[in-house]
C-alpha positions in Angstrom: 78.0 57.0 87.9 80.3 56.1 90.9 78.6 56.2 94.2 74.8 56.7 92.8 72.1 54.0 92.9 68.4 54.1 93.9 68.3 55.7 97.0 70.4 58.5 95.8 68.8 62.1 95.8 69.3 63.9 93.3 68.7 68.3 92.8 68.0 68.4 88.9 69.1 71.3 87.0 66.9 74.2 87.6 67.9 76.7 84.9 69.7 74.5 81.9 67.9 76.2 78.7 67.9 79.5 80.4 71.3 80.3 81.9 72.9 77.9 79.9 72.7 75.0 77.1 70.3 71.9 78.0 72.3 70.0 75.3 75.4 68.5 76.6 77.1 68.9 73.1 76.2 72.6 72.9 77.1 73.2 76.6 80.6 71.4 75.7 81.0 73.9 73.0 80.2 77.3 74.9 82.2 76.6 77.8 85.9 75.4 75.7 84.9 78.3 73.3 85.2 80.9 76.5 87.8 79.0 78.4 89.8 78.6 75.1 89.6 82.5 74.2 90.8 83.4 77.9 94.8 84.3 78.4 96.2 81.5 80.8 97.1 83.8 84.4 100.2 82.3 85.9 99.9 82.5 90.1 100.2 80.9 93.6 97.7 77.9 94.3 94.2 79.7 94.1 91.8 79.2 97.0 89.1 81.0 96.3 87.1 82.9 93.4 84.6 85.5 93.0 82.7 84.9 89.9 79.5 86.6 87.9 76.0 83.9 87.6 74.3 85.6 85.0 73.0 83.8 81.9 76.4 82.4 79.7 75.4 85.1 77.0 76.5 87.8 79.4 78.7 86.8 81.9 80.5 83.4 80.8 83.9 85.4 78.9 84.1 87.1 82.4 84.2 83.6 84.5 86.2 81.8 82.6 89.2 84.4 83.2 89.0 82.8 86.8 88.0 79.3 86.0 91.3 79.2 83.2 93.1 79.7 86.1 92.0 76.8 88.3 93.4 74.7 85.0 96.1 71.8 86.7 95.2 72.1 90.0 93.8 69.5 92.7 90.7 70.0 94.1 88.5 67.4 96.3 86.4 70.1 97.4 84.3 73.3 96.1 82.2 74.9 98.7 80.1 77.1 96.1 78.3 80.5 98.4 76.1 82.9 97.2 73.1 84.9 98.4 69.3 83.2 98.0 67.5 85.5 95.4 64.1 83.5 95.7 63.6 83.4 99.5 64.5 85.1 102.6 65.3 83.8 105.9 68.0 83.5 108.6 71.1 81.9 108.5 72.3 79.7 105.7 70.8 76.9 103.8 72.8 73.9 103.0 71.8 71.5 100.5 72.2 67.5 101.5 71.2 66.1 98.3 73.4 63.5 97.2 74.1 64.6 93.6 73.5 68.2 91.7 72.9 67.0 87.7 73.7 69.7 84.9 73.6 68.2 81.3 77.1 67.3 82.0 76.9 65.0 84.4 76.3 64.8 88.2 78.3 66.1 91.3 78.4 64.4 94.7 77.6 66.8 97.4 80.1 66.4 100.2 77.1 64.9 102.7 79.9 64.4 105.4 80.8 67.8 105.4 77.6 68.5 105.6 77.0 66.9 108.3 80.0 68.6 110.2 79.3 72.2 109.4 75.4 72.2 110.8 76.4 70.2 114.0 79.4 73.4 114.5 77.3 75.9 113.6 73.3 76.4 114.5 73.1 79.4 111.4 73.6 76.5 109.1 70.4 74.3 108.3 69.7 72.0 106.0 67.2 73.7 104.0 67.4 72.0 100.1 63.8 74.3 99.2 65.8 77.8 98.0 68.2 75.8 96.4 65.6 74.0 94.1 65.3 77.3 91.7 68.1 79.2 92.7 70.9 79.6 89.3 73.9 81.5 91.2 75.3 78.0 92.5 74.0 76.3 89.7 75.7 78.1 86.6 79.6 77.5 88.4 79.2 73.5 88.4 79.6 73.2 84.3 83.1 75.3 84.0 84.3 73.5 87.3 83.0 70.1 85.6 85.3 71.0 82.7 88.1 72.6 84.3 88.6 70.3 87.3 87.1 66.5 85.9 85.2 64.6 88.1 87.5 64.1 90.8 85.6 67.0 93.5 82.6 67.2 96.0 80.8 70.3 96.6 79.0 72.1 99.4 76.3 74.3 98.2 75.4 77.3 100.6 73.4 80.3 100.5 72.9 82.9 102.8 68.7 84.3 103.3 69.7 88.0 103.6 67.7 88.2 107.0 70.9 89.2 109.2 73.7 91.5 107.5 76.0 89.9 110.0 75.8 86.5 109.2 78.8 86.5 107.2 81.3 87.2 110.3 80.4 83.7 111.5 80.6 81.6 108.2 83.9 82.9 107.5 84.8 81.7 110.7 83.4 78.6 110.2 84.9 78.0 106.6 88.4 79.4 107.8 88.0 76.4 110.6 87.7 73.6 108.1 89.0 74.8 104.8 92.0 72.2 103.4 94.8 72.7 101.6 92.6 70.8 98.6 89.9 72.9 99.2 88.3 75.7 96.6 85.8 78.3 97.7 83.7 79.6 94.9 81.8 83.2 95.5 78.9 83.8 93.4 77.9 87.2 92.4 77.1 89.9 90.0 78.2 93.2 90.2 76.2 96.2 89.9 72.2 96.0 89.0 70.4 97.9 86.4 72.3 101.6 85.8 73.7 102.8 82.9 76.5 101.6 81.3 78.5 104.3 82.1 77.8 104.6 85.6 78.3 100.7 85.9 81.7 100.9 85.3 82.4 103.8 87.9 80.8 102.1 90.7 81.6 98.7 90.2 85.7 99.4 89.4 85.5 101.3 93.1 83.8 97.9 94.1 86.5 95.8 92.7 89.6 98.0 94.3 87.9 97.7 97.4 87.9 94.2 97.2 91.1 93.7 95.9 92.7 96.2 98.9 90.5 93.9 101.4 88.8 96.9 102.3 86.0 95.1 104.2 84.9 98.8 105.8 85.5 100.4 103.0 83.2 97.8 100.8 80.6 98.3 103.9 80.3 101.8 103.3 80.5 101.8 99.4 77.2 99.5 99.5 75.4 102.3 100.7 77.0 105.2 99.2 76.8 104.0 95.8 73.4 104.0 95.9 72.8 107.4 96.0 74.8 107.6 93.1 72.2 107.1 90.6 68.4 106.4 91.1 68.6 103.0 88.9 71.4 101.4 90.7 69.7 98.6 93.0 72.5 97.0 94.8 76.9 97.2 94.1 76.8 93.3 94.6 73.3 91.0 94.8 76.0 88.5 96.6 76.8 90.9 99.0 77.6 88.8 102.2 79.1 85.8 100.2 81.8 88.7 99.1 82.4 90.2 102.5 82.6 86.2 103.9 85.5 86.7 100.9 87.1 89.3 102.2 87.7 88.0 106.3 89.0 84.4 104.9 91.6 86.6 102.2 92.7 88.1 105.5 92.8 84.9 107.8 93.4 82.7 105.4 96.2 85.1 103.8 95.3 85.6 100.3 96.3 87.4 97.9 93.3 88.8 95.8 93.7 89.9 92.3 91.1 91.4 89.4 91.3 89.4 86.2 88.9 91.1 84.2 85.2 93.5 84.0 82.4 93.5 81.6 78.6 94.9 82.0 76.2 93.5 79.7 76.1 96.5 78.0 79.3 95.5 76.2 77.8 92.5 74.6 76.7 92.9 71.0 73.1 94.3 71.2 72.7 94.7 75.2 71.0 97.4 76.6 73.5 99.7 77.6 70.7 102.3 79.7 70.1 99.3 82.2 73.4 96.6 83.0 74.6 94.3 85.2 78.2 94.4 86.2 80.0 91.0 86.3 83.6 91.0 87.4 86.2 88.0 88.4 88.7 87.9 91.1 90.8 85.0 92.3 92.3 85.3 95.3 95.9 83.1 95.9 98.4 81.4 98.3 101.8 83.2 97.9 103.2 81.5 100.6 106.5 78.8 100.0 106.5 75.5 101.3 109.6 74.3 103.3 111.5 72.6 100.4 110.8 76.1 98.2 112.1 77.9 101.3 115.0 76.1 101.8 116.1 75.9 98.1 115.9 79.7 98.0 117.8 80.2 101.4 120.5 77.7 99.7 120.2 80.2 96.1 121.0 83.4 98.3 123.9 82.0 100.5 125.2 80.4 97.6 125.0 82.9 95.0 127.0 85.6 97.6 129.6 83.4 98.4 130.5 82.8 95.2 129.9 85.9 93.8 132.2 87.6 96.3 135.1 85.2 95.9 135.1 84.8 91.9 132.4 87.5 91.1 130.6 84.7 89.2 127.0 84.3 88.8 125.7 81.4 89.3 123.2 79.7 87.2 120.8 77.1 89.1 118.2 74.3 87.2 114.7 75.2 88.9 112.6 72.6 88.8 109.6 73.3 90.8 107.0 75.6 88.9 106.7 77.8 91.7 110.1 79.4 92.0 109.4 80.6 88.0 106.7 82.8 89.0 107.4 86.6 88.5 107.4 88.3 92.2 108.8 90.4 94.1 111.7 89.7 96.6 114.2 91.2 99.2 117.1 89.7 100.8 118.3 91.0 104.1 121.9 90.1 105.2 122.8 89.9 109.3 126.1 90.0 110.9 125.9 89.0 115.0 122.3 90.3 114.8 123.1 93.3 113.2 121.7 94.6 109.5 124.7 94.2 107.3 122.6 94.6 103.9 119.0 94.7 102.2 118.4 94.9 98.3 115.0 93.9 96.8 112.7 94.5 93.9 109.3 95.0 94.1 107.8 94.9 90.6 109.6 91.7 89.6 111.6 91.6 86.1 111.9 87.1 85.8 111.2 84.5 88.5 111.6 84.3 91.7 114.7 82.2 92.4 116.2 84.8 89.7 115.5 87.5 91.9 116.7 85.8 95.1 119.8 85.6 93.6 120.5 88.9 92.3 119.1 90.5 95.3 121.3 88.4 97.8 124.2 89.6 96.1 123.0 93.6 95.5 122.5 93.3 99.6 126.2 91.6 99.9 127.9 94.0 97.6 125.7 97.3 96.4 123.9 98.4 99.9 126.0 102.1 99.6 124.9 102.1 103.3 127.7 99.5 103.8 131.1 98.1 102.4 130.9 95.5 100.2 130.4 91.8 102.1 134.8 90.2 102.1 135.3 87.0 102.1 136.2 86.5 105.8 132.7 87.5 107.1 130.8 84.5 105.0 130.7 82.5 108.0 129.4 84.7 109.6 126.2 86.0 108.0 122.4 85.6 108.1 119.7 85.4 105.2 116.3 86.6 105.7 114.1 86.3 102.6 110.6 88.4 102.0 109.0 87.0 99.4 106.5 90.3 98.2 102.8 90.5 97.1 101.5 92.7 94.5 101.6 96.5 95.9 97.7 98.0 96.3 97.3 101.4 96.6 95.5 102.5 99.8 93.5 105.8 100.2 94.2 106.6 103.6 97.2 106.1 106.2 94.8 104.6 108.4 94.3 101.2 106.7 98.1 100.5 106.9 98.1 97.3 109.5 101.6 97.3 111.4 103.3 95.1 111.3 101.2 92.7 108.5 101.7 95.5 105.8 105.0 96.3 104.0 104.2 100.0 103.0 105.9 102.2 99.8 105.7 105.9 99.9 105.5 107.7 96.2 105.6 111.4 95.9 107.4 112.4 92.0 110.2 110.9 91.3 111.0 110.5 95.1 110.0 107.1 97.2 110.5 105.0 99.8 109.8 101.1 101.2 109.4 99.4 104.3 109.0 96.3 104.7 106.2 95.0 107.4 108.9 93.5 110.3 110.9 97.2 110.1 107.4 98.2 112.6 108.4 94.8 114.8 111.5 95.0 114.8 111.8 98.2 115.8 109.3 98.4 118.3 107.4 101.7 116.2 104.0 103.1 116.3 102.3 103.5 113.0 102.6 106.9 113.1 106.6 106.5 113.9 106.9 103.7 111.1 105.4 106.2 108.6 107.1 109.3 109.3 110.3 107.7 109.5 109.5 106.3 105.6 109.1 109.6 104.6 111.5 111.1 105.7 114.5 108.7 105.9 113.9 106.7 103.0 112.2 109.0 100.6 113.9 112.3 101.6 110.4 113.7 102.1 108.3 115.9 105.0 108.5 113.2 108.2 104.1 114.1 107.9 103.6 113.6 104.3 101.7 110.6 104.9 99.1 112.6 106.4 99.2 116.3 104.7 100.4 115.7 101.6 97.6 115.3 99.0 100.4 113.8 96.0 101.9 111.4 98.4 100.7 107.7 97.4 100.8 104.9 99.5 100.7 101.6 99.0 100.4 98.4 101.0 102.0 94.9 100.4 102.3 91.5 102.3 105.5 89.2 103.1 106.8 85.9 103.4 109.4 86.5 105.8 111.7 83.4 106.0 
C-alpha cells in the first residue's frame, strides 16, 4: 500500500461483521448490488452529502442514491462529520491515525490537514479514543472506496454533543479551507424508534426543512417533534453535523436536494412499531465557470441576432457536460441601461444552452411589454443571464432573503416571478418587493403574501452573469 510501512498507525475496522461484510468478496457484492439498483441523478459538481450509518441491511439502498451520484467526479479529499454516540465531551475529536482499514483496503487520513484545522481552531483536538468504536464514519469509507478509487484522503471528525453550538464554528472553519476537490460527507440517521407511520411524518418535515435551509426552522422542529409521540427519541442522532450542513449550503452556495426516504420498517420483516428513519440528500454547485459563462453569453447574442435578421434558429454542438443539464434560465435584454426584454423558464423542458437560446430570443421578440428587438438596435443591447435553482416552497414570507432569493407567487391559475436582483436593483424593501409581485405580476391583492392563506411562495437562487 502506497505511503504505509512500520511506523504507520493504523484505526482497524470497528464494526465490519456487524454493519457490514468482514469478507471483502461479500462486501464487494452488497455495495455494486445497491449502487447498481440506484437511478444515476444527473446535477452540478456535488460538495457535500447527508447520508444514513445504520447497519447495510437497513440503510445501504438509501446511501447509495447519494453515493451513485458522486460516480465520475474528482475528489482528493472527504472530510467525513458525524456526532460521537459512545462518548460525550466538548468540541470535536479528530482522528490522526495514518490509515482507517475496512476489508477493502486502507485510507490515508489527511495528517496535514489535520494538523492545520487543530492549530485554527482550539474546539478541534486530537482525540482518536471515540473514534476507536464509533460506526457512523466508519460505514461511508466502503461506498466512497468503490465509488471514488483510491485516489482520496479523509478527515474523520465527530462532534461530543457537550455544546449545542459548536456547529456555528466548524462550519466556519470547514467553509475556510474547503477546495474545489473537496467532499464533505454528513453522517446521520433520521428519526429514532416511532412508529412507522409517524416516522415518515416527522422525518419528511425534517428533510423539507433541510432542503429549504431552514436552519431555524430545523432548530425548532428538533424540539417540537418530540412531543409528537412519546417513542420518538431524537429527528436526527447527527444533529449538529446536519445544522454544520446547513450554514456551509448557505456560504458555500449549495444547492440541496432529497434523493430518496426509507425507515427500516420498509424492509422485509422490520419492525414497523419501532424505526429509524434514514434519508439522503446531496447538496450541489450550480454555479458556471467562465468558459460555460461566456459560451452561453455568445449562445444568447448569437441566437437573437440571427434570429431577428433570418428568423432562423440556430443549432450549436455543446460539448461540455454541464451546459446539458436540465435548469432553469432567464435572459434579460438592456438597451443604454434600460430593460428592453426578459423571458425565462423555470421548470426547465431540455438543457441549459437550449434554454438560453430560446429564452434570449422570447426576450428579443415575445416580451408583449415591448416591440419586437429590429435589427438596428443589435449593437446596441446587453445580455444578462440567470441561471435558476430548483424552486422550494417556503411556509412564511418572512424567510424570503432579499436580494439572494428569486421569489414565485402561486395563487389558482394566477402567478407571478421575481427574480432576486429586481429587490437590488430597485432599491425595495421586502415588503415592497413582495407586494409589488402580487400585484403587478400576478394580478393579485398587493398583501396576499401575508393574508392570503392559498397564496404559495416559493424561493429560488441565481447565477446572474
Amino acid at each position: 500500500m502506497l505511503g504505509i510501512n512500520s511506523k504507520s498507525t493504523i484505526r482497524p475496522a470497528a464494526v465490519a461483521g456487524q454493519f457490514y461484510p468482514a469478507s471483502r468478496g461479500e462486501l464487494e457484492r452488497v455495495v455494486a448490488v445497491n449502487l447498481e439498483a440506484t437511478p444515476t441523478t444527473t446535477n452540478g459538481t456535488i460538495k457535500m452529502i447527508i447520508v444514513p450509518h445504520a447497519g447495510y441491511e437497513y440503510s445501504a439502498g438509501v446511501a447509495a442514491l447519494a453515493y451513485k451520484a458522486l460516480a465520475g467526479q474528482k475528489i482528493k479529499r472527504v472530510y467525513l462529520l458525524g456526532n460521537s454516540h459512545h462518548d460525550y465531551f466538548s468540541g470535536l475529536a479528530i482522528d490522526n491515525h495514518d490509515f482507517w482499514e475496512t476489508p477493502l483496503g486502507r485510507v490515508p487520513v489527511d495528517t496535514e490537514k489535520v494538523k492545520e484545522l487543530i492549530t485554527a481552531a482550539p474546539l478541534i483536538k486530537i482525540n482518536n479514543v471515540p473514534h476507536g468504536p464509533e460506526h457512523d464514519l466508519e460505514v461511508q469509507l466502503p461506498f466512497l472506496q468503490t465509488v471514488l478509487g483510491s485516489s482520496f484522503k479523509i478527515v474523520p471528525l465527530l462532534f461530543g454533543n457537550a455544546n449545542d453550538n459548536d456547529y456555528e464554528a466548524v462550519a466556519k472553519i470547514l467553509t475556510a479551507n474547503f477546495a474545489d476537490d473537496d467532499l464533505i460527507v454528513i453522517s446521520s440517521d433520521l428519526s429514532h424508534y416511532p412508529s412507522s407511520e409517524v416516522a415518515d411524518k416527522i422525518d419528511h418535515q425534517t428533510l423539507e426543512l433541510i432542503a429549504n435551509k431552514d436552519l431555524i426552522g430545523l432548530s425548532g422542529w428538533a424540539k417540537d417533534a418530540l412531543s409528537i409521540q412519546n417513542n420518538e427519541q431524537t429527528i436526527l442522532c447527527g444533529l449538529e453535523a446536519v445544522k454544520t450542513a446547513m450554514i456551509l449550503a448557505e456560504r458555500l452556495n449549495l444547492e440541496p436536494q432529497v434523493l430518496g426516504y426509507k425507515n427500516s420498517g420498509d424492509i422485509l420483516g422490520g419492525d414497523k412499531q419501532r424505526v429509524v428513519g434514514y434519508g439522503a440528500i446531496i447538496f450541489s454547485s450550480s454555479d458556471l465557470n467562465s468558459l460555460e459563462q461566456k459560451i452561453l453569453r455568445n449562445i444568447a447574442q448569437t441566437s437573437v441576432e440571427n434570429y431577428v435578421k433570418s428568423k432562423k434558429i440556430l443549432e450549436f454542438e455543446i460539448k461540455g457536460e454541464r451546459l446539458k443539464t436540465i435548469q432553469g434560465a432567464f435572459v434579460t435584454l438592456k438597451k443604454n441601461g434600460e430593460l428592453r426584454g426578459c423571458i425565462g423558464q423555470i421548470t426547465a423542458d431540455g438543457p441549459l444552452w437550449r434554454v438560453v437560446r430560446d429564452m434570449a430570443i422570447a426576450a428579443a421578440t415575445e416580451d408583449n411589454r415591448f416591440y419586437p428587438v429590429t435589427g438596428d438596435e443589435l449593437s446596441q443591447l446587453d445580455y444578462e443571464i440567470s441561471i435558476l435553482s430548483v424552486p422550494q416552497l417556503v411556509s412564511n414570507w418572512r424567510q424570503v432573503r432579499l436580494g439572494q432569493d428569486g421569489v414565485i407567487v402561486r395563487k389558482g391559475l394566477r402567478s407571478g416571478v421575481f427574480l432576486p436582483q429586481v429587490a437590488i436593483e430597485s432599491g425595495w424593501t421586502k415588503e415592497k418587493f413582495l407586494s409589488e409581485l402580487c400585484s403587478q405580476k400576478a394580478g393579485l391583492a398587493s398583501d396576499c403574501y401575508q393574508n392570503d392563506p392559498e397564496v404559495e411562495l416559493s424561493v429560488f437562487q441565481a447565477q446572474v452573469f
